[in-house]
C-alpha positions in Angstrom: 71.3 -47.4 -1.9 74.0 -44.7 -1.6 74.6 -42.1 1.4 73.7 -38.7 -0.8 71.2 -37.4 1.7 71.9 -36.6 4.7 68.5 -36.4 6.3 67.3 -40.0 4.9 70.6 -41.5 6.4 69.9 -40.3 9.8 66.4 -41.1 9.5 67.7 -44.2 8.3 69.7 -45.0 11.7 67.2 -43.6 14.0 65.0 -46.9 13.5 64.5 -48.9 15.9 64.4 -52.6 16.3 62.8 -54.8 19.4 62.9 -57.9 20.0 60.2 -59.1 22.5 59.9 -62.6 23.9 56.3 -63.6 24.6 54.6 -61.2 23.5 50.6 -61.1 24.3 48.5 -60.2 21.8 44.3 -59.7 21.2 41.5 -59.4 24.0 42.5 -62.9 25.6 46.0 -61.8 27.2 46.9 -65.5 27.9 47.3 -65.9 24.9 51.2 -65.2 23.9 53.3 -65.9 20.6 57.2 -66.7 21.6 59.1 -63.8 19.7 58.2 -60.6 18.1 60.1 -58.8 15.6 59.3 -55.0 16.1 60.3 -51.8 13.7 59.4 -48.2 15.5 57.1 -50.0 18.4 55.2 -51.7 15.3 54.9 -55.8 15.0 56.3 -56.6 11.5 57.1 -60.2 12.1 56.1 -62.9 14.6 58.3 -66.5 15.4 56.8 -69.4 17.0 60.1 -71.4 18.6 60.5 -75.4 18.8 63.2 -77.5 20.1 63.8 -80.7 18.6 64.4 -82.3 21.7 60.8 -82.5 22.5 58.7 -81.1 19.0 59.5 -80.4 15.4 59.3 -77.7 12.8 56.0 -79.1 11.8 54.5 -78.4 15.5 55.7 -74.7 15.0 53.8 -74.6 12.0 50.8 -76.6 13.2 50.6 -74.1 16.2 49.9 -70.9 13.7 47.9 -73.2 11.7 45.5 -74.5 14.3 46.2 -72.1 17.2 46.9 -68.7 15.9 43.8 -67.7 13.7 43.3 -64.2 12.6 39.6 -64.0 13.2 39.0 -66.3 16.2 35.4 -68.4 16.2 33.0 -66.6 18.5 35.3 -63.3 18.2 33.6 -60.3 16.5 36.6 -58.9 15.7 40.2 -60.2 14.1 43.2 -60.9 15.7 45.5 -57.4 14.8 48.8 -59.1 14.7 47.2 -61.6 13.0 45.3 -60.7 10.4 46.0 -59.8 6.6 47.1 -57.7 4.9 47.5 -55.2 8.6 48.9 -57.7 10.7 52.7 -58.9 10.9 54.2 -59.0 7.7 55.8 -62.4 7.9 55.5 -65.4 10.7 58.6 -67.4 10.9 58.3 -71.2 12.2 61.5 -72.3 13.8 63.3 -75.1 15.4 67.3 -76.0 15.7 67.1 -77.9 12.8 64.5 -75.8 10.2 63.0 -72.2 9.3 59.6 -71.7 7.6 58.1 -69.0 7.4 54.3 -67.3 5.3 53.1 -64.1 5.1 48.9 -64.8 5.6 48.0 -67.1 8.1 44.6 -68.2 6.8 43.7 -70.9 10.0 44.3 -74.7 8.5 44.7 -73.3 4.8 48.4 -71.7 5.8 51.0 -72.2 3.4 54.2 -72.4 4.4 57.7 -72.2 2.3 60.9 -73.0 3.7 63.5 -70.3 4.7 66.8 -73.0 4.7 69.9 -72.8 3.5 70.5 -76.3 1.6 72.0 -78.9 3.3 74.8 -80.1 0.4 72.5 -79.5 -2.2 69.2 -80.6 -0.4 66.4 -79.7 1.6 67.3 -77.7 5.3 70.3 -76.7 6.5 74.3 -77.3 6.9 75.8 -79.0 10.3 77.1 -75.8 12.5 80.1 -76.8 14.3 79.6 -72.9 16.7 75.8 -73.5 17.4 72.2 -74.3 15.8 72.2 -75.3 12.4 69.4 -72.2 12.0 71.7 -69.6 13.6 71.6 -68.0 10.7 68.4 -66.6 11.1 69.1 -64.4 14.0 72.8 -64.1 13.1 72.8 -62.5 9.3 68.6 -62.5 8.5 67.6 -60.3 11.5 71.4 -58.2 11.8 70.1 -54.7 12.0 71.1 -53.1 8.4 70.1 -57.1 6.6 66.5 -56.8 8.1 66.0 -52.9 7.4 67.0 -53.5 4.0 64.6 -56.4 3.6 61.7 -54.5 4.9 62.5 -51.7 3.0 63.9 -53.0 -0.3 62.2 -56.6 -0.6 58.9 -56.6 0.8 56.7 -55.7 -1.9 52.7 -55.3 -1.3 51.5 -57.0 -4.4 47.7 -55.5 -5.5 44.3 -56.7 -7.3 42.6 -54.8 -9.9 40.5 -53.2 -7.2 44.1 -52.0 -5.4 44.0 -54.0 -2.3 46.7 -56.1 -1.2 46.1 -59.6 -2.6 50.0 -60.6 -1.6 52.8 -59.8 0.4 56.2 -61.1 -1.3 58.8 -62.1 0.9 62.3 -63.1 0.0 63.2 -67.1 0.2 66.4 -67.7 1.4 68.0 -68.5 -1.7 66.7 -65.4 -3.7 68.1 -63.6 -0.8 71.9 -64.9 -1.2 71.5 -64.9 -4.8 70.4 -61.4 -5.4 72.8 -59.9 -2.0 76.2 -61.9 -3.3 75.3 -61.1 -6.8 75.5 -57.3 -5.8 78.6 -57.4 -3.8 80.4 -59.3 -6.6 79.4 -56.4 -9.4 80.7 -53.8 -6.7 84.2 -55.9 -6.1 84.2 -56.5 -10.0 83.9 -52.0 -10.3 83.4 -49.7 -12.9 83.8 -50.7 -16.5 83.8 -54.1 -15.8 82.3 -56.8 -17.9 81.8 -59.9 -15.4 79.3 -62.8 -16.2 77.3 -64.2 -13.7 75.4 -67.9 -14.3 72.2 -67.9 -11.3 71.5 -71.8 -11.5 68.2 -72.0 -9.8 65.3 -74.5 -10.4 61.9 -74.6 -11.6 59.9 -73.5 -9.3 62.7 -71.3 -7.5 60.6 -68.1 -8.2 63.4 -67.0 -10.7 60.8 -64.1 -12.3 61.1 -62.2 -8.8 64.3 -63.2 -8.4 64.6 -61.4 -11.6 62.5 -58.5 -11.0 65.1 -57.8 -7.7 68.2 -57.9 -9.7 66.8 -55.6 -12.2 65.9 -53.4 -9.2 68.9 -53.4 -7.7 71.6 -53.3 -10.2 69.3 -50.5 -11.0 70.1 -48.6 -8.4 73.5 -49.7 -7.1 76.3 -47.4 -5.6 79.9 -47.8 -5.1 81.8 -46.7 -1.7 81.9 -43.1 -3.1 78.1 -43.2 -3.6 78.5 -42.8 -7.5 75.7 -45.1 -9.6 77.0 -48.3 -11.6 74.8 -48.6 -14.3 73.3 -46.6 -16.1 70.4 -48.8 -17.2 69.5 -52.6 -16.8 68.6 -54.3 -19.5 66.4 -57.1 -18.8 65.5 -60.1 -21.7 62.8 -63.2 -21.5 61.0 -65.1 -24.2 58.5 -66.3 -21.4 54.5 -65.8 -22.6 54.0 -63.7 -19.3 56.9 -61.4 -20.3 54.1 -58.8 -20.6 52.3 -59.4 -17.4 54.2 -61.5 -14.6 57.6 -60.1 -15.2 56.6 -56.3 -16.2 54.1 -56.9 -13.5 56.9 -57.7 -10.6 59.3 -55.5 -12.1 57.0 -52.5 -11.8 55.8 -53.4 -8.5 59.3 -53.4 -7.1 60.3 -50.0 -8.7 57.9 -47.6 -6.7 58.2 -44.9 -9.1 56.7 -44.2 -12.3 58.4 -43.6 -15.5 61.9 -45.5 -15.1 60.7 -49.1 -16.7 60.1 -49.3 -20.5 58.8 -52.3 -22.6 60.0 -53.2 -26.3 57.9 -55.5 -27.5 57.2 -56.9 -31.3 60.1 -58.1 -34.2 63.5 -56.2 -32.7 64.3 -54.6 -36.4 61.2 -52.6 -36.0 62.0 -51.4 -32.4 66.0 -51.0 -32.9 65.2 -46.5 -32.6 62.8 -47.3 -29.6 65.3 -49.2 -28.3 68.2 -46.8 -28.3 65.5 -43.9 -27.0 65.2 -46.1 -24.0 68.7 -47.4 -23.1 70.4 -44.0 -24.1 67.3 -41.7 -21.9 66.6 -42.1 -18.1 64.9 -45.6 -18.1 66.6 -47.4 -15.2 64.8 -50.6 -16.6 64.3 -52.3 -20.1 62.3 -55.4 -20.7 62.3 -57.2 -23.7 61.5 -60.2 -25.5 64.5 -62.6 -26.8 63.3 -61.5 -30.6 64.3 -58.0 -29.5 67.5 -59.0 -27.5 70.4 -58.9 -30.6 69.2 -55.5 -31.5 69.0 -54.4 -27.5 72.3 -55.9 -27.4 74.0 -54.0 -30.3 72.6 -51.2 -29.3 74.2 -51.9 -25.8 77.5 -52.1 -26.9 78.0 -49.4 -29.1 76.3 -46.6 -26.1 78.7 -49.0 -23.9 81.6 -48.1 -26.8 81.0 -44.7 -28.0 79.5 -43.0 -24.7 81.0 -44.7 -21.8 78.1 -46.0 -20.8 77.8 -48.7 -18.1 74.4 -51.6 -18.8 73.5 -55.1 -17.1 72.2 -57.6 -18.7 69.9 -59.6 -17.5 68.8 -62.7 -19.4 65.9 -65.4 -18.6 65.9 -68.7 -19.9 63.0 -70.5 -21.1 62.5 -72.9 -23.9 60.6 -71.8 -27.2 59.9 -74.0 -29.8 60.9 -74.6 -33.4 57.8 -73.8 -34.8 55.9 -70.6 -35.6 56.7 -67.4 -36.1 59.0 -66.7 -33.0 61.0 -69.5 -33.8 61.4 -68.7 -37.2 62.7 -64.8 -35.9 65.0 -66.7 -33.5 66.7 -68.8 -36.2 67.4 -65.9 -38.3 69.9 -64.6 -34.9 71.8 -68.2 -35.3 74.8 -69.4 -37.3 74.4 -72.3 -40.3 76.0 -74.5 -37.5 74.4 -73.6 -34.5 71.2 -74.3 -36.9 72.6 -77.8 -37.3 72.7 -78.4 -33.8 69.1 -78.2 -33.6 67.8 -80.1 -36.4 67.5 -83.1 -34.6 64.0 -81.6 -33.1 65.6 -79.7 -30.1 64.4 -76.6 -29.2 65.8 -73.1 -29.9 66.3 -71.8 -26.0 68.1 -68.2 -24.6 71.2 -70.3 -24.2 71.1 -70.5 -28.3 70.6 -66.8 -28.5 73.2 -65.8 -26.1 75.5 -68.0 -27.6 74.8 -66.7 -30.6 75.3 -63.3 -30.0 78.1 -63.7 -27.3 80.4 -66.3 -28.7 82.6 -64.0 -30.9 82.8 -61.0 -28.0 85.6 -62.1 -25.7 85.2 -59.0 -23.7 82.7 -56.1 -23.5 83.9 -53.3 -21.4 81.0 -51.4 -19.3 78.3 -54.5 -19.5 77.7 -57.3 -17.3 76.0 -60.3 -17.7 73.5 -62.1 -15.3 72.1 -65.9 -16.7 69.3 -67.2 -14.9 68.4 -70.9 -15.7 68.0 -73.8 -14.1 69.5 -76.2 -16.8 72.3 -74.5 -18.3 73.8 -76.4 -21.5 77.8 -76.6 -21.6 78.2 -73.5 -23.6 76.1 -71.4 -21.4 78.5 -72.8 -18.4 81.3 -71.7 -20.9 80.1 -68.5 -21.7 79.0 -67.1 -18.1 80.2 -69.8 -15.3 82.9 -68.7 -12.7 86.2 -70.8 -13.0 87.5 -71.3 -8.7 90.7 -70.3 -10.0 90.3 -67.7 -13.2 93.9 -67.1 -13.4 94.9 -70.9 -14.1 93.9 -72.3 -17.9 90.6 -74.8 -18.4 91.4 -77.8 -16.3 89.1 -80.8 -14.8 89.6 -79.1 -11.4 88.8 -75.7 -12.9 86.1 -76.1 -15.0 83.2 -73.2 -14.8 80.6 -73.7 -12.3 77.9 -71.4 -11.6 78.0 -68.4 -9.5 74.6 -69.4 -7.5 72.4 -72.5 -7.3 69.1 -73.5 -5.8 69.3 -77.0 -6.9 66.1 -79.4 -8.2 67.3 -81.5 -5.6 66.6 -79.2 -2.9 63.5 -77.7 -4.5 61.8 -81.1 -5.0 62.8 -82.2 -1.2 
């Protein structure tokens, strides 16, 4: 994250990478996989290569389905670049056109998720007019400082109850772009800046670790003269699993104890908890979209009084009208913004954030990050990205948002 210490920066550049092209592997040394991906002499990933001339992505990934098994038949012992969890951390499948890739090969029972880029907002990936349309992969993926930082900042070793690895999380492609050009526009945008960032990404996208990495790593972002951004990240869902998935990801991503805190229950209860924790050394707070006007008040007067520097980082998911939550989120919204609603629609984050954001034109020392994957107009008002912010509101300059991983491409 920054270049403080010395010793970890030279560590840092004393790694080593290795490629090795068909590699053999396990007692049967006939037995070779095209391209290994090695760190410091040890296998972390493994690529099985196809040319669509003659085969297909789907005979890459048939090959580690039906001919790479972790624990061979008749074989007392597994397969160690195989097998899970102590194996290769992720097996890509590749061919010109498209890159797969899983991390547990489990025989016939493999799953695996694409690693494209979108193809005009669809499935696979854009025409290359220099090379393969999956030259990406070896050209920014696996560049040197890109594939140390995703082994070393995005690999997370999820655990059971027991604390053995159940899953290890991989980045998809588009939660990699998201989360890397979401970071470099906060650094261009500087200190004391108060940009606003829409992520458009689908159902399905995995936007609660997409989440869980921003929090991360806003958390713990450095400028050019190593000095931190922020001085905590504020993160806001009114998703059921708030408490479990998202606390759960978030925690498993920040190694260290201590530095994530939870506000949970009716925000005018928790407004002096909620200042402890954004004004003390808690890199993260989560909490609930009850909580979030109080959290965000609070915000903005540290933000005004103290110089202090937050990021906001809001989820949206749909509540609705009825019980008790509702009834808490209705009290955050104007007579008019109530009279939107009352034709039976449903009180959403967008409501809230409108809500509470409307009347602010600027707010010096926070930025915003949106995650949604159907933002209403307002919400495209409030936090899109105009191509040309100097020029006024026009049909050719209307705000768009700053990252999307469309339904199209999600259902293809």
């Amino acid at each position: 994250a920054h270049g403080l210490t010395p010793e970890l920066v030279a560590r840092y550049e004393a790694n080593r990478l290795v490629l090795v092209r068909q590699l053999a592997y396990g007692a049967d040394e006939t037995k070779t996989i095209d391209l290994a991906l090695l760190l410091n002499g040890i296998p972390v990933a493994t690529v099985e290569l196809k040319t669509d001339f003659t085969q297909s992505i789907t005979d890459a990934i048939d090959q580690y389905r039906f001919d790479r098994q972790p624990k061979p038949k008749g074989q007392g012992t597994a397969e160690p670049l195989l097998s899970f969890p102590n194996g290769a951390l992720v097996h890509f499948a590749v061919s010109n056109r498209e890159v797969h890739m899983t991390t547990q090969l489990r025989g016939t029972d493999t799953q695996f998720l694409p690693f494209n880029q979108g193809d005009d907002g669809g499935a696979g990936n854009p025409l290359n007019p220099t090379g393969h349309r999956t030259a990406y992969l070896w050209e920014q993926i696996w560049e040197r400082h890109s594939w140390l930082e995703i082994l070393g900042r995005y690999l997370v070793a999820q655990k059971d109850e027991k604390k053995q690895i159940k899953r290890i999380l991989f980045p998809r492609y588009h939660q990699l772009d998201a989360t890397r050009k979401l970071q470099a526009a906060v650094l261009e945008q500087g200190e004391g800046g108060s940009g606003k960032y829409l992520i458009q990404h689908s159902a399905g996208s995995g936007k609660t670790n997409s989440i869980a990495w921003s929090a991360h790593f806003l958390a713990d972002l450095h400028n050019a003269q190593h000095a931190k951004l922020f001085d905590s990240v504020l993160v806001v869902s009114d998703r059921n699993v708030i408490d479990s998935q998202l606390q759960e990801a978030i925690f498993d991503f920040e190694r260290t104890t201590g530095v994530v805190a939870t506000i949970k229950g009716d925000g005018g209860s928790k407004s002096a908890e909620l200042a402890t924790a954004l004004s003390g050394d808690k890199k993260i707070v989560v909490c609930t979209i009850q909580t979030f006007p109080h959290a965000l008040k609070a915000v903005r007067e540290l933000a005004a009084t103290q110089g202090k520097r937050f990021a906001v980082i809001a989820d949206e998911a749909h509540s609705s009208q009825t019980g008790e939550a509702a009834s808490k989120l209705k009290a955050v919204l104007s007579a008019e913004e109530l009279k939107e609603l009352s034709d039976g629609g449903e009180i959403s984050m967008d409501d809230v954030l409108a809500a509470n954001m409307s009347a602010r034109a600027d707010d010096t020392g926070i930025t915003f990050v949106a995650f949604t994957a159907t933002p209403k107009t307002k919400t495209l008002e409030l936090f899109g990205t105009r191509p040309d912010p100097t020029r006024k509101p026009a049909k050719d300059n209307v705000p768009r948002p700053f990252h999307v991983y469309s339904m199209r491409q999600a259902i293809e």
